[in-house]
Structure formats: C-alpha cells, structure tokens
DSSP file (Angstrom, degrees, kcal/mol; ACC not computed):
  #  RESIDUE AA STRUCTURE BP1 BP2  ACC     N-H-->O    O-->H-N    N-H-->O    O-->H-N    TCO  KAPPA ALPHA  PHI   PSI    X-CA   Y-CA   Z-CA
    1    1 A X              0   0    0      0, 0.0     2,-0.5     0, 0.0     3,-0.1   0.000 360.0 360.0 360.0 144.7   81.0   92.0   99.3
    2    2 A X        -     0   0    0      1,-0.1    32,-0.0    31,-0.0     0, 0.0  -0.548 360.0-111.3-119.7 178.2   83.4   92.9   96.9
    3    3 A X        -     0   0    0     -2,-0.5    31,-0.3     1,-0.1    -1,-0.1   0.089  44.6-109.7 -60.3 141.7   86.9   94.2   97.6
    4    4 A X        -     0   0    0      1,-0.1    31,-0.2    29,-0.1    -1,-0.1  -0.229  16.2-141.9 -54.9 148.4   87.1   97.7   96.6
    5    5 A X  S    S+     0   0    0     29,-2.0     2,-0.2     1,-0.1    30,-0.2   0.975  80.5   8.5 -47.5 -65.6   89.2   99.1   93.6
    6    6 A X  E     -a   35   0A   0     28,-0.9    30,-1.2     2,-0.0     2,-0.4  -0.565  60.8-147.5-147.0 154.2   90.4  101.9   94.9
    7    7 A X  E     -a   36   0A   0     -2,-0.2     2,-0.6    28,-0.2    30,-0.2  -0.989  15.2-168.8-142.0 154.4   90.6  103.6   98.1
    8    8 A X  E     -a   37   0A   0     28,-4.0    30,-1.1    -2,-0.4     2,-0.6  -0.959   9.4-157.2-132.6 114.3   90.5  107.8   98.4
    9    9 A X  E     +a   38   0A   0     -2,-0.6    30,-0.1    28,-0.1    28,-0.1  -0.830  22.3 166.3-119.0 126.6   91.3  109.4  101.5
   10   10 A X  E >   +a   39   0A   0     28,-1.3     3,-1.0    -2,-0.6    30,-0.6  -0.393  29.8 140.7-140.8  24.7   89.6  113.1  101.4
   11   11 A X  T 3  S+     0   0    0      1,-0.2     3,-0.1    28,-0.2    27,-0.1  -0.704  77.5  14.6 -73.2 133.3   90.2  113.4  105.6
   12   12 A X  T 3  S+     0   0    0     -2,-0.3     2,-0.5     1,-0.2    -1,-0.2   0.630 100.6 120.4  83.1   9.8   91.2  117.2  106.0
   13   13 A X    <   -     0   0    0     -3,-1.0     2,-0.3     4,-0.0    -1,-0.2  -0.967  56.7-132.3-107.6 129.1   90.1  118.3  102.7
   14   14 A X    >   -     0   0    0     -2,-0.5     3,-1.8    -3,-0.1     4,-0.5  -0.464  30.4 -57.0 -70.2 127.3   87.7  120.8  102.5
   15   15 A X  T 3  S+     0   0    0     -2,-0.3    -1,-0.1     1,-0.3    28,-0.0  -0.608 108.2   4.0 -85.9 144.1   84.2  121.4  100.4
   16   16 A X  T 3> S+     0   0    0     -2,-0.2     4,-1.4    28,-0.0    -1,-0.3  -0.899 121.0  66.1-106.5  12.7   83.3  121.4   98.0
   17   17 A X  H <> S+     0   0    0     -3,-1.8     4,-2.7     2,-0.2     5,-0.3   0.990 103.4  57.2 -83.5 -67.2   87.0  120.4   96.5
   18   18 A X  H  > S+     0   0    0     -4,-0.5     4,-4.7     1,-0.2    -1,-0.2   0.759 105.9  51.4 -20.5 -59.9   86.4  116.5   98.5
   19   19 A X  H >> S+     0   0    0      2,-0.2     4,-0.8     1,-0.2     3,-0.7   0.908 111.4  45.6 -35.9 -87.5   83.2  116.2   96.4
   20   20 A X  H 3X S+     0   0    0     -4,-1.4     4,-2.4     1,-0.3     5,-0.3   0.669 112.1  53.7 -19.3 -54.1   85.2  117.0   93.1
   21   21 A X  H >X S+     0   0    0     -4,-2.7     4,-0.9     1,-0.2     3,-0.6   0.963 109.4  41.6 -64.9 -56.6   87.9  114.6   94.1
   22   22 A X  H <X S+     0   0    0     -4,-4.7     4,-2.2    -3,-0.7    -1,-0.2   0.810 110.4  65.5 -64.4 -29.1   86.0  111.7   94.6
   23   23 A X  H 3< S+     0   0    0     -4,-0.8     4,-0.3     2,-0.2    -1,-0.2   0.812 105.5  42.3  -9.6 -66.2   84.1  112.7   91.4
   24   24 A X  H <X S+     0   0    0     -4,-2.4     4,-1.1    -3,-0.6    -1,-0.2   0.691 109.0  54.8 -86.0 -21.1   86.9  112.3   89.3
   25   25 A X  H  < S+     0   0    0     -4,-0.9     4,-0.4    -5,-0.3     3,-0.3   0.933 106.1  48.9 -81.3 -34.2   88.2  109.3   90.6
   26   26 A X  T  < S+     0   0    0     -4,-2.2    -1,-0.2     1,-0.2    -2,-0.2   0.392 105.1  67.4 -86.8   4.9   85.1  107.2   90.3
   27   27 A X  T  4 S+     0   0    0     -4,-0.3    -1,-0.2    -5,-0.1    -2,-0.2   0.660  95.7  48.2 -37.7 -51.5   85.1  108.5   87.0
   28   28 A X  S  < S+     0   0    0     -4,-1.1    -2,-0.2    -3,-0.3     2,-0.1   0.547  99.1  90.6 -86.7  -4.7   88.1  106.8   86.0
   29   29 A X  S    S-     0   0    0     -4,-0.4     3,-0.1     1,-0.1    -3,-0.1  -0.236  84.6 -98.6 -71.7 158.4   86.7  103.1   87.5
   30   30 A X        -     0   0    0     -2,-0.1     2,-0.6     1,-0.1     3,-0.5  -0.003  50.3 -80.2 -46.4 177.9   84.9  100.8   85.5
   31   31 A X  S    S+     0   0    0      1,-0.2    46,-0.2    44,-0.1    -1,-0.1  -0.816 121.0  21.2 -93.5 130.4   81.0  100.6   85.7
   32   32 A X  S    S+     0   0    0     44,-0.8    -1,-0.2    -2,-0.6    45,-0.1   0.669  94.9 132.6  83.1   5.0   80.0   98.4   89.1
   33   33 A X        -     0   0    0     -3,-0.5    42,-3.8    43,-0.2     2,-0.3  -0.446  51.3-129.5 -74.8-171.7   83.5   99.1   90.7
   34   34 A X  E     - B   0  74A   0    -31,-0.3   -29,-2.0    40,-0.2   -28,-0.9  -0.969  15.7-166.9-132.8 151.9   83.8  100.2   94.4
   35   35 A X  E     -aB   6  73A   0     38,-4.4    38,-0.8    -2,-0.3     2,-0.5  -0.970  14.0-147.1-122.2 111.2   85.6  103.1   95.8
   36   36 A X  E     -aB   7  72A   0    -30,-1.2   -28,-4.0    -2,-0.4     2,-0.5  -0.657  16.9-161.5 -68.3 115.0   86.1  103.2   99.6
   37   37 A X  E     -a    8   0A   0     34,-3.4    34,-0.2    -2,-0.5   -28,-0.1  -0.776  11.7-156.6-129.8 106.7   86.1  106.8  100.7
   38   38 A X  E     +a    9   0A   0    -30,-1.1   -28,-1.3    -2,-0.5     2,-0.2  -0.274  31.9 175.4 -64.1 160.9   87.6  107.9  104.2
   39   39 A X  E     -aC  10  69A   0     30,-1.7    30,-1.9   -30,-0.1   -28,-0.2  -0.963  31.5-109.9-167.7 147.9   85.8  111.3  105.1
   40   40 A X  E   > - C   0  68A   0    -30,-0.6     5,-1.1   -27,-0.2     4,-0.2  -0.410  37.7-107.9 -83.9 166.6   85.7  113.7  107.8
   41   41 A X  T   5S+     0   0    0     26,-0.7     2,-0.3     3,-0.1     3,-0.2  -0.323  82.7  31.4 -87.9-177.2   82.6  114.1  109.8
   42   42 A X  T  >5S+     0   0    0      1,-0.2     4,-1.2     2,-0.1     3,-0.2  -0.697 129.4   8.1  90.6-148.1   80.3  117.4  109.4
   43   43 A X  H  >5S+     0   0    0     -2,-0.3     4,-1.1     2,-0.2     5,-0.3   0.490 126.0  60.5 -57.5  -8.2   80.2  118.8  106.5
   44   44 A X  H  >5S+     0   0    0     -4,-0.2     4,-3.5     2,-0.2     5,-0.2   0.912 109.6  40.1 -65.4 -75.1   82.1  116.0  104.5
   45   45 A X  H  ><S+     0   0    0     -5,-1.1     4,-0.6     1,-0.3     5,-0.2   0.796 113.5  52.2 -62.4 -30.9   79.8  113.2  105.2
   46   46 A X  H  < S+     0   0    0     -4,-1.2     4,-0.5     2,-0.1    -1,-0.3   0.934 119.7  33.9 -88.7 -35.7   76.7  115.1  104.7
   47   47 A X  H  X S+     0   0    0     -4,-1.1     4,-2.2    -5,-0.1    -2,-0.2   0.940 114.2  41.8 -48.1 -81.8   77.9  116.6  101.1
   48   48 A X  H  X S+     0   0    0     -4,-3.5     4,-0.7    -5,-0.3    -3,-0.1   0.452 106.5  59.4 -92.9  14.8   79.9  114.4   99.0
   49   49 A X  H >X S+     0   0    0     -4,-0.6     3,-0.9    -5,-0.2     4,-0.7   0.943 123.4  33.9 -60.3 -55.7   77.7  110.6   99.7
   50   50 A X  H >> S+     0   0    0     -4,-0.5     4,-2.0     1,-0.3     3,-1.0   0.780 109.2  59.3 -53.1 -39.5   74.5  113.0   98.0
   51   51 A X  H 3X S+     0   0    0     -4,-2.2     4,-0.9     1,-0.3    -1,-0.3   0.983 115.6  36.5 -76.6 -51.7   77.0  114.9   95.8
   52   52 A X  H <<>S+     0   0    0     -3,-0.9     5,-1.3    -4,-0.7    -1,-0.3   0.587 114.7  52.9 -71.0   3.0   77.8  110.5   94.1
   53   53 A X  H X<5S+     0   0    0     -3,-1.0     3,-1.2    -4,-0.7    -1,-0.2   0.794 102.6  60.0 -98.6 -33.7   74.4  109.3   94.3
   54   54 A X  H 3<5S+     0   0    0     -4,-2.0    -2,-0.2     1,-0.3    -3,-0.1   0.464 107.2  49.2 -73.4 -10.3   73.4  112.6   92.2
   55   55 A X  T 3<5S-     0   0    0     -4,-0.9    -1,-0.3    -5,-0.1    -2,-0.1   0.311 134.1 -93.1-106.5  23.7   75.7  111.3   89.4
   56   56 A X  T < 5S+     0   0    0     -3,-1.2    23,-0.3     1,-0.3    -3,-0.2   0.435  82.5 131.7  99.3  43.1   74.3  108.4   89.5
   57   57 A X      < -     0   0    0     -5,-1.3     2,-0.6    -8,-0.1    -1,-0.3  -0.457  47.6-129.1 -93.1 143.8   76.7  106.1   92.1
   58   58 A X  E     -D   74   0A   0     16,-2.1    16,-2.1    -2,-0.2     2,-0.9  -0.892   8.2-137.3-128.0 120.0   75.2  104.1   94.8
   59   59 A X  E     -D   73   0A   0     -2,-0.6    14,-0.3    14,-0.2     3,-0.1  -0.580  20.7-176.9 -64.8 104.2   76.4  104.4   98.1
   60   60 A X  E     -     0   0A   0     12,-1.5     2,-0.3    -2,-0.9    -1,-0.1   0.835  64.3 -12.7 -64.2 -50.2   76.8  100.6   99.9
   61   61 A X  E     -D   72   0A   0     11,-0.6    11,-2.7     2,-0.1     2,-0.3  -0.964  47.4-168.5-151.3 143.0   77.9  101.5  103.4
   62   62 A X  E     +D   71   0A   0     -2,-0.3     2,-0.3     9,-0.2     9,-0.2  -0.716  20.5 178.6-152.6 121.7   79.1  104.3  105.7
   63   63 A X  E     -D   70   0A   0      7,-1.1     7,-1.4    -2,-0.3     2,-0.6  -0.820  27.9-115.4-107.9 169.2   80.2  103.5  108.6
   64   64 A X  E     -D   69   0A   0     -2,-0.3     2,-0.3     5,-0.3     5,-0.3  -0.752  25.5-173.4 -85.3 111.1   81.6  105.4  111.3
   65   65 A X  E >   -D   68   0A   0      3,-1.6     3,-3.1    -2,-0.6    -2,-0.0  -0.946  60.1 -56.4-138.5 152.3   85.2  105.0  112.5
   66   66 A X  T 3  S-     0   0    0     -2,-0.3    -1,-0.0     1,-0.3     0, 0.0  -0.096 122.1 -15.2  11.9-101.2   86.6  106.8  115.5
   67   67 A X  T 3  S+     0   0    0     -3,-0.1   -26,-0.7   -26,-0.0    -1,-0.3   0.667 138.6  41.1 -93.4 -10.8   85.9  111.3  114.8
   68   68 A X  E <  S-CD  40  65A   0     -3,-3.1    -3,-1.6   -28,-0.2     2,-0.3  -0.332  80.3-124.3-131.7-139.1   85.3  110.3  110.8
   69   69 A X  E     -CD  39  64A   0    -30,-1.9   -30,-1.7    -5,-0.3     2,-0.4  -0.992   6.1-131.5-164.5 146.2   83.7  107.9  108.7
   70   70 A X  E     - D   0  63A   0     -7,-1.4    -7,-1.1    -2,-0.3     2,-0.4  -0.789  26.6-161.7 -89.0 133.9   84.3  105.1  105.4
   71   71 A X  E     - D   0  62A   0     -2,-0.4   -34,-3.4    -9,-0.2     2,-0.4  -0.949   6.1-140.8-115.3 147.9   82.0  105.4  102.9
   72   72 A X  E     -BD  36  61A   0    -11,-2.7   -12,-1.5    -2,-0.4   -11,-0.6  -0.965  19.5-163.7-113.4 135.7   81.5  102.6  100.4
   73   73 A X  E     -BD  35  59A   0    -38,-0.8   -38,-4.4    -2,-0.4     2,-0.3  -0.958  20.6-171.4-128.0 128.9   80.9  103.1   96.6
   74   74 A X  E     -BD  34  58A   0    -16,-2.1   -16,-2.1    -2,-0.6   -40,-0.2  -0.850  32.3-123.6-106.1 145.1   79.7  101.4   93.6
   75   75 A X        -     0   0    0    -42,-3.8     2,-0.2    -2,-0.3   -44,-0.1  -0.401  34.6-119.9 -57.7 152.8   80.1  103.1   90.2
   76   76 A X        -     0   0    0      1,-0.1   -44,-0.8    -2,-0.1     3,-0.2  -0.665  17.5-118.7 -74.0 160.4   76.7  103.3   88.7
   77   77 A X  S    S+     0   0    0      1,-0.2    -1,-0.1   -46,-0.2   -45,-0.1   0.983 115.0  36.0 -86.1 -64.4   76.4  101.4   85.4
   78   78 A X              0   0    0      1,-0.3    -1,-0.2   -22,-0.1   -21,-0.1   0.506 360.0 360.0 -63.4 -13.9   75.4  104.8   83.5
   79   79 A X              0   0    0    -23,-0.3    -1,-0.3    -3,-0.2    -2,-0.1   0.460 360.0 360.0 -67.2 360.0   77.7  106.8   85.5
C-alpha cells in the first residue's frame, strides 16, 4: 500500500468541525493521494468516513487502535 501524504489528527475535535477539517485538507492533496486520519470513536468515526466518501473519497482502511481509530484515505480522482 502506499505511504500516506499526509496525516490529520482530529482526536478531541468535535462534529461537525472534524468533518470540515479533514475536508479541506484532502482538498489540498493531489487526486489518488492518501490521508491517514486518527479519529475518536462515537460520533467521529460514524460521521466524517460517510461525510469523504460523499465527496467523492474512498475510504481504504479503519482500523481500530486502543479507545479511537486510523482511518485511511484516498483522494478520489474527481474529488
């Protein structure tokens, strides 16, 4: 896989402002980079993967590490 671009860590930020942030950061990648984004569990994780898939981003991975979780992202080519 390859190494991410960027990494965003949105632990302890609240939504919808998390959404936003990662929003504007994969904004500024290329088309086909990846952005690794720590996120808290609960409302985090259930919000802002749907919130990047819905601008057209595809989510790779999330795994769970210890109480929150890494998400992995590729820009979308149209995004």
């Amino acid at each position: 896989m390859s190494r991410p671009a960027e990494t965003l860590d949105l632990t302890g930020v609240p939504c919808p402002a998390n959404a936003a942030r990662a929003l504007l950061v994969i904004e500024g990648l290329p088309a086909g980079a990846f952005l690794r984004i720590s996120l808290d569990d609960g409302e985090p994780i259930q919000n802002v993967p749907p919130a990047l898939e819905e601008q057209g981003h595809v989510v790779v991975d999330k795994v769970r590490i210890g109480t929150g979780w890494q998400v992995l992202v590729k820009k979308g080519e149209e995004a």
